[in-house]
C-alpha positions in Angstrom: 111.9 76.2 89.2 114.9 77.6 91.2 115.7 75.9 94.6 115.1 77.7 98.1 118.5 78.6 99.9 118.3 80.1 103.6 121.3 82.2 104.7 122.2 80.8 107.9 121.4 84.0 109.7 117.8 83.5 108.5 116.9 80.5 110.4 118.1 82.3 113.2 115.3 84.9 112.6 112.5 82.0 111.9 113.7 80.3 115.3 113.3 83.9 117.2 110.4 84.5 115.5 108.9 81.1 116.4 109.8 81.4 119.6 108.5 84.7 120.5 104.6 83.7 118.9 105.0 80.2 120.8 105.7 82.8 124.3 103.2 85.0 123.3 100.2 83.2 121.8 100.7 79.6 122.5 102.0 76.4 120.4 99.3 76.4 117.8 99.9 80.1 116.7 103.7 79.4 116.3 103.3 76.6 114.3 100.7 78.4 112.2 103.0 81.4 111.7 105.6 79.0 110.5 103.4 77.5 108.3 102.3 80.5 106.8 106.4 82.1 106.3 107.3 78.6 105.0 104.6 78.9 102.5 105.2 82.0 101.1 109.0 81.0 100.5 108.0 78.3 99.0 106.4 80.1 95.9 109.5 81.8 95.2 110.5 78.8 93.9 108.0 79.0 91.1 107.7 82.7 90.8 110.7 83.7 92.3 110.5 87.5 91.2 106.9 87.2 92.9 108.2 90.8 95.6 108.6 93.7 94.9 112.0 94.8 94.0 114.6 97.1 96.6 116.4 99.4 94.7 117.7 101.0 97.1 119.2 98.0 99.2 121.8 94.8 97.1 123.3 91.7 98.3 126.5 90.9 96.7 125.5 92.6 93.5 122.3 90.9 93.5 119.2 93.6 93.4 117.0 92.6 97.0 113.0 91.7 96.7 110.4 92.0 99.5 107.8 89.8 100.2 105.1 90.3 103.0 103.6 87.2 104.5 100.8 88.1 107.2 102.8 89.7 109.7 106.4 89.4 109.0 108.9 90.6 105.6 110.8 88.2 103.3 114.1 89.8 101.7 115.8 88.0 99.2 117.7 87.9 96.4 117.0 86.0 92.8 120.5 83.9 91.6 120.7 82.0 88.8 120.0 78.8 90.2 118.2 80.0 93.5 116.8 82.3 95.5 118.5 82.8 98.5 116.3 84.0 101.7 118.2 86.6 103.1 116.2 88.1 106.2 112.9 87.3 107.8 111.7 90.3 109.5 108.5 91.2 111.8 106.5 93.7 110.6 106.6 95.1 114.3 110.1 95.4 114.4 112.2 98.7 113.6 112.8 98.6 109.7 115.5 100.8 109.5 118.0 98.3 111.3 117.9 96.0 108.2 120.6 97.4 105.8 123.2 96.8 108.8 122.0 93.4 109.1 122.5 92.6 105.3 125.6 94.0 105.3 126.4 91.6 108.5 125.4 88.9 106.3 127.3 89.6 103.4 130.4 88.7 105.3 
């Protein structure tokens, strides 16, 4: 079982994300979002290669995995002792802004 490691960025993107259901939909559909992301990280722990692998996009030498929960992406990256959560990213959003954003995080 590897442990869960957020990039600091990503909690950034869980708190916008949060906040824009919670403005949008109400209390009880923010905290059921949350909910549902958090759960899905949380199996990476177990089956951390549980995505679908990105060969076109790396993170520090580290090959990048997708994960979909319910409306929103999961990137991140398998380590040897972790997996480190790299982005979380609304399905809505513009996709093609994301390898500027991991190479924002890589520094």
């Amino acid at each position: 079982m590897r442990k869960i490691v957020w990039h600091i960025s990503t909690k950034d993107d869980l708190l916008d994300i949060v906040n824009y259901l919670k403005r949008s939909f109400g209390k009880a559909v923010a905290k059921k979002g949350l909910s549902e992301i958090k759960g899905t990280v949380n199996l990476l722990a177990t089956f951390p290669f549980l995505g679908t692998k990105d060969d076109s996009l790396t993170f520090e030498n580290h090959a990048i995995y997708t994960l979909h929960s319910r409306f929103n992406r999961i990137l991140y990256t398998v380590r040897e002792k972790d997996v480190l959560i790299l982005i979380i990213w609304n399905n809505r959003r513009d996709i093609s802004k994301i390898e500027e954003i991991l190479k924002d995080r890589a520094n």
